[in-house]
N, C-alpha and C positions, 0 to 999 in steps of 0.2 A: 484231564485237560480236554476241553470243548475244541471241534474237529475244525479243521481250518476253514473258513467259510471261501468262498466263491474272488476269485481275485478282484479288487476292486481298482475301477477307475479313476481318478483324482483328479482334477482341474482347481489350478489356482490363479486369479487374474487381479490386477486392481479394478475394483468400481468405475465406471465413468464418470466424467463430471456431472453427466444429466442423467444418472442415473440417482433417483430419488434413495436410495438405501444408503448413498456417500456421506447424507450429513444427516441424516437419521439420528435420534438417540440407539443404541446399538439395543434398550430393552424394548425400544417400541416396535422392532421390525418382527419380536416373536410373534409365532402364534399360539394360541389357547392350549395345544393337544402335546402334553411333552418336551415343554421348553428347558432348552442348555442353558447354562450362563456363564459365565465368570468374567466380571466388568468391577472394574476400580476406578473413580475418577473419570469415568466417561467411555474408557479405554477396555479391551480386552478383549471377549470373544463370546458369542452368543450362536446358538446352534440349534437345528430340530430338525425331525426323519432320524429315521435309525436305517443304518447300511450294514452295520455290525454290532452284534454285542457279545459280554460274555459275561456270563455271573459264575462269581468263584467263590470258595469260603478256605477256611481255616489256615493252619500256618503258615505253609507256606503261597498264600492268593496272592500277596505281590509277586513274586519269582513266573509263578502262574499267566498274570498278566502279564509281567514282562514280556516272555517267551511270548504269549499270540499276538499281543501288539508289534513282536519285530517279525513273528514271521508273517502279519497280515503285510504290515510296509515292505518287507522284503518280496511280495509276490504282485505289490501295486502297482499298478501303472499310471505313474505320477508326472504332470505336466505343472511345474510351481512357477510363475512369473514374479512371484514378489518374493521369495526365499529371505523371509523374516521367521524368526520364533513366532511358532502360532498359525504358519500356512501349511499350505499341502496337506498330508494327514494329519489330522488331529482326533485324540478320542476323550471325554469327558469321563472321566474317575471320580469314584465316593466307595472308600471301601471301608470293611466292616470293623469297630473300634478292638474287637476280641478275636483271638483264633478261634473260637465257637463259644456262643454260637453267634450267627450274624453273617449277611450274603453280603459281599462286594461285588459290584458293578462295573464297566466298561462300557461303555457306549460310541460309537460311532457314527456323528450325524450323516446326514443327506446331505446336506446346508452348514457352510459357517461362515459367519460376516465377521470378521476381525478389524481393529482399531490397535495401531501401534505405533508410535513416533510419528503421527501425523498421516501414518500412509493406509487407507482403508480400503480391503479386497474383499473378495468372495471366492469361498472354498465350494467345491461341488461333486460329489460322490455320486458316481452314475448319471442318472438321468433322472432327477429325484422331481417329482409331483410339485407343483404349488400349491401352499398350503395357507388359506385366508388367515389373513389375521383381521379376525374379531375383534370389537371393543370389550376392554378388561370390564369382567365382573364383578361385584362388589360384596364381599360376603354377608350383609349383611349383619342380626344381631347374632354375638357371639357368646356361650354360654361358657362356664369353665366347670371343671371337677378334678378330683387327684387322679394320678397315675397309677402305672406300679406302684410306685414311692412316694406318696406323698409327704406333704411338709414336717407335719408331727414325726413319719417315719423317718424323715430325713436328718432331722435334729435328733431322733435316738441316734443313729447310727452313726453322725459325729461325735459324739458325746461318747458312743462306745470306742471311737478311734483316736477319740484323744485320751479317753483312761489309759489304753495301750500305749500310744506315742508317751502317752510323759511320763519321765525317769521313775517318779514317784510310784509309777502306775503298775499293770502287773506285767508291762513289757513285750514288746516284739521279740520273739526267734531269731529272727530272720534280718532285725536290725532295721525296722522302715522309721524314717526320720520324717516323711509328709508320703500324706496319700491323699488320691484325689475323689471323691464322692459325689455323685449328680443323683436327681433326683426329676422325673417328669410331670407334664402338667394336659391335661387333655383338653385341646376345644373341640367344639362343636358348633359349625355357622350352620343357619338359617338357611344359607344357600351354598351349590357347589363352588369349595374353593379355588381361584382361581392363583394358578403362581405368580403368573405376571403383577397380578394388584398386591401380595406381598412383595415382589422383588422391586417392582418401582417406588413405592414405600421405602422399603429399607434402604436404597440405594440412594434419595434424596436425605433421609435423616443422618446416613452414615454411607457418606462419598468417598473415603479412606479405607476401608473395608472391602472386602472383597466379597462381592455381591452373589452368590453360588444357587443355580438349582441343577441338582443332577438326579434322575430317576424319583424324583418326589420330594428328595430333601433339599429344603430351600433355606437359606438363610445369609447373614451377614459377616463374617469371619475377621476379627483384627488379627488376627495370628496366623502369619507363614510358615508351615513345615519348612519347607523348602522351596526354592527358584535356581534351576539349573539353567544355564545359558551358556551351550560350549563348556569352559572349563571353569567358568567362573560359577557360584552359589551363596545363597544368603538365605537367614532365618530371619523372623521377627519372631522374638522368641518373649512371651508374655507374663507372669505369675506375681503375684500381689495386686491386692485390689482395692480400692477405697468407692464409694458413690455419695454422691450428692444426700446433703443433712437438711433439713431447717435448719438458717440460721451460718450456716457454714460456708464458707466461698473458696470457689475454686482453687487459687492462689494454698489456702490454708489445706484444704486437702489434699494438695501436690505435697507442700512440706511435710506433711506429718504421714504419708506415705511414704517420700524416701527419709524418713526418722523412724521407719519402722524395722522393729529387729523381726518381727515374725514377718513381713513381708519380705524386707531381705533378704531372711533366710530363703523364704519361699521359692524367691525368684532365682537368689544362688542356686539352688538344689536345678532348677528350669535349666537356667544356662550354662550350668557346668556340666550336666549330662548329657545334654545335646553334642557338645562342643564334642566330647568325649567320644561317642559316637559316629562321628564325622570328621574327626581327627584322622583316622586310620585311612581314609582317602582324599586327603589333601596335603599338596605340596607348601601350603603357607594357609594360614586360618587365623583371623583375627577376632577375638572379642573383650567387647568392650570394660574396662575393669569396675564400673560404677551403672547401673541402669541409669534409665531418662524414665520420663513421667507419659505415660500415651492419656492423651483426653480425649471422652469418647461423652455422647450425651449423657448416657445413662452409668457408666463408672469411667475411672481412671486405675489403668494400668502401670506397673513397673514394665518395661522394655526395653532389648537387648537388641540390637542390630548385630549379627554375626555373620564374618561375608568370607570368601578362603576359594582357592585357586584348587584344581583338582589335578592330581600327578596326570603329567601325559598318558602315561599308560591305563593307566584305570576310567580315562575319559575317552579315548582310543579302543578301549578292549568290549565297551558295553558292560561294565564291572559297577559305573559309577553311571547309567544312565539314572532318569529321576523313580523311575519305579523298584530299580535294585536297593538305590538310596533310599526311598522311603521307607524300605526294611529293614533297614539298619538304625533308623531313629525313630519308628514308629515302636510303641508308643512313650512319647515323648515327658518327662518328670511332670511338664505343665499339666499332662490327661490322664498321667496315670501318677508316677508320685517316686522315690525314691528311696533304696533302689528301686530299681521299674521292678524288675520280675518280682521280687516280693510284695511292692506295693502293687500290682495287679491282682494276685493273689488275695491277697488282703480285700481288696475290690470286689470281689468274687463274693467273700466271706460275709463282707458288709451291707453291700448293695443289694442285693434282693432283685434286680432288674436285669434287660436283655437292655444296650445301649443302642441296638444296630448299629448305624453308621455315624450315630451322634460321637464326636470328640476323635473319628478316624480322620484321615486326609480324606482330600477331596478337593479336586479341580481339573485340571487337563494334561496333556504331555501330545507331543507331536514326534514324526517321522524320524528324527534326529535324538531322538532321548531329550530333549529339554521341556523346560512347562513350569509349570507353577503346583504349587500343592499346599492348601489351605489346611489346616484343623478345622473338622465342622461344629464349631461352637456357635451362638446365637441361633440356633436353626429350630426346624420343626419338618418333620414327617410328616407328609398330605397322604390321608388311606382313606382307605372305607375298608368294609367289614371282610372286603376278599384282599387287602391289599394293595389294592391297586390306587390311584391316583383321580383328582376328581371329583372326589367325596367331596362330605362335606364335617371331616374331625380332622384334624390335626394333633400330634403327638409333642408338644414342645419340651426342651431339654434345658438343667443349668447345672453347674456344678462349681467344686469350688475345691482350692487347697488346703489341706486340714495337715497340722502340725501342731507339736508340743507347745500350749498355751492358746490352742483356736477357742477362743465362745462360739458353744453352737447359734447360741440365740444371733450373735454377728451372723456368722456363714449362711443362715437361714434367711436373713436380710441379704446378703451380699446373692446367695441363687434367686431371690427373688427382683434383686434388681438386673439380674442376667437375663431374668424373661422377659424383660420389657420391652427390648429390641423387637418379638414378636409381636408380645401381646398389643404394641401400639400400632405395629402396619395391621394386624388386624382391623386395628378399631378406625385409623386411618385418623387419629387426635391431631 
């Protein structure tokens, strides 16, 4: 575990009325150089400057983080006027989808402008620099090529996972009834990419979504891990998937999506695992016995609203803050597949690829254990050739859930229409 850093100062106040940052869009007030996010709807939390971090990897990195996030809060010296979820400290999380390999992140801005039930403040860490905010860059043209995995390889490897999955086939061990499979796609712009010109993008075409850049991975997330608030918690828990046909219209592609038995299963295998896992710290949990239809541009989802009250004691003891919790359901049937640990396994076996932070949680948590925590789906890794941020490639991610009677040829459609969320803030269509 990385050594406790220097205690830190915390000021939290509302905005003034004349102060220009109050009615701001919350992504215009970033700047260019390592922007936070996590804004839904206009709403949420946007951050930059680093006051702390900590990069951690393998089994146990949530446990890890938890402990330096409570002992940094516990050494703070914290002055909160607006004491909403989301002030005072706050640290931006994106951690790694695999116990190895794959680095998990913690970040701790200088700066946080939050939006929440109408009341909009500023968080302040030390006595942190002003930091210009430039006019967004525009990547210009954008080239594409395969991955690790590209698409051919990605259609064997379903193909390999459904001869396994079906009865007929030469069988799982270990009993996996759907596993989940992604595959990457690499850009390359013309010019350095800027995050801000993806995340205002993504955020106009998909306002519903949870608009995420943490450490270089940027993207759009319909899917909540988790949302802790006090003792209350909810999932949007997502699996089955239909997209847009020639000739097809929305209406008919709802129906015939909840008329589907492989997507039902899909999505049971999602929501019953979770629930499972978060059963063991909840006083009352409810979900719902039938999914709904989520419409999004580019596909529509099966989804679950799962919501449940945490025992006192496990929300009192720091047992059930949201980083213990995300250990406990990370990773979830929707990313990894059913059962998990075998279907992870099987992942391992199939996939050919490192995920990093693609399909882990990722979002924030504050002083109090509560926060929000997305799946990083729809996204893309900004690097260049040392790692770092800036560049001018991007790594984009999709994946899909494969079970007894998937066509690869479908699921090869179905990850190609998961890229689109990037590939069009790219292009800015």
């Amino acid at each position: 575990m990385a050594p406790s850093p220097t205690p830190l100062t915390v000021r939290t106040s509302v905005l003034p009325d004349d102060d220009p940052r109050r009615t701001a869009p919350l992504l215009e007030l970033l700047p260019d150089e390592a922007p936070l996010s996590w804004v839904r709807d206009g709403a949420g939390l946007v951050g930059w400057g680093c006051a702390a971090r900590l990069t951690t990897s393998g089994p146990e990195r949530f446990a890890a983080a938890d402990e330096w996030w409570h002992a940094l809060c516990a050494a703070a010296d914290v002055r909160d006027e607006v004491r909403l979820p989301g002030s005072g400290p706050v640290a931006f999380t994106s951690f790694a989808f695999a116990d190895r390999p794959g680095d998990s992140v913690v970040v701790v801005p200088e700066v946080v402008v939050g939006c929440r039930d109408g009341v909009r403040w500023i968080t302040t860490v030390g006595d942190p620099a002003r930091q210009p905010v430039r006019p967004v860059r525009e990547p210009g043209a954008v080239r594409y090529e395969p991955g690790a995995v590209s698409a051919a390889d990605y259609r064997r490897s379903v193909a390999e996972a459904v001869r396994i999955l079906e009865p007929a086939g030469a069988g799982d061990p270990d009993g996996v009834r759907k596993v989940v499979l992604a595959h990457d796609l690499l850009a390359t712009a013309a010019e350095p990419l800027d995050a801000r010109y993806l995340l205002r993008n993504l955020a106009v075409r998909y306002p519903g979504c949870w608009t995420f850049a943490v450490d270089g991975l940027v993207g759009a997330t319909p899917e909540l891990l988790l949302e802790r608030t006090g003792r209350h918690v909810r999932s949007r828990v997502l699996a089955g998937t239909s997209w847009p046909r020639p000739g097809v219209g929305a209406d008919e592609l709802a129906s015939g999506l909840l008329a589907s038995v492989k997507d039902l299963s899909e999505h049971a295998f999602a929501a019953e695992s979770l629930a499972a896992e978060l059963r063991p710290f909840c006083a009352a949990l409810s979900v719902p016995e039938h999914p709904e239809v989520l419409r999004l541009r580019n596909v529509l989802h099966l989804a679950s609203h799962i919501t449940g009250e945490l025992h006192e004691h496990a929300a009192d003891n720091g047992v059930a803050a949201l980083l213990r919790l995300a250990a406990a359901v990370h990773p979830s049937a929707a990313v990894g597949g059913t059962p998990t640990p075998a279907a992870v396994r099987l992942i391992e076996r199939l996939e050919a690829m490192d995920r990093g932070r693609y399909s882990g949680p990722v979002g924030w948590v504050d002083g109090a254990g509560n926060g929000e925590l997305g799946i990083a789906l729809r996204c893309a890794q900004l690097e260049t050739a040392d790692g770092a941020t800036g560049g001018r490639r991007a790594r984009l991610f999709a994946g899909c859930g494969i079970v007894a009677g998937s066509d690869p040829d479908a699921e090869v459609l179905e990850a190609a229409a998961k890229l689109r969320p990037i590939r069009d803030a790219l292009a800015d269509d």
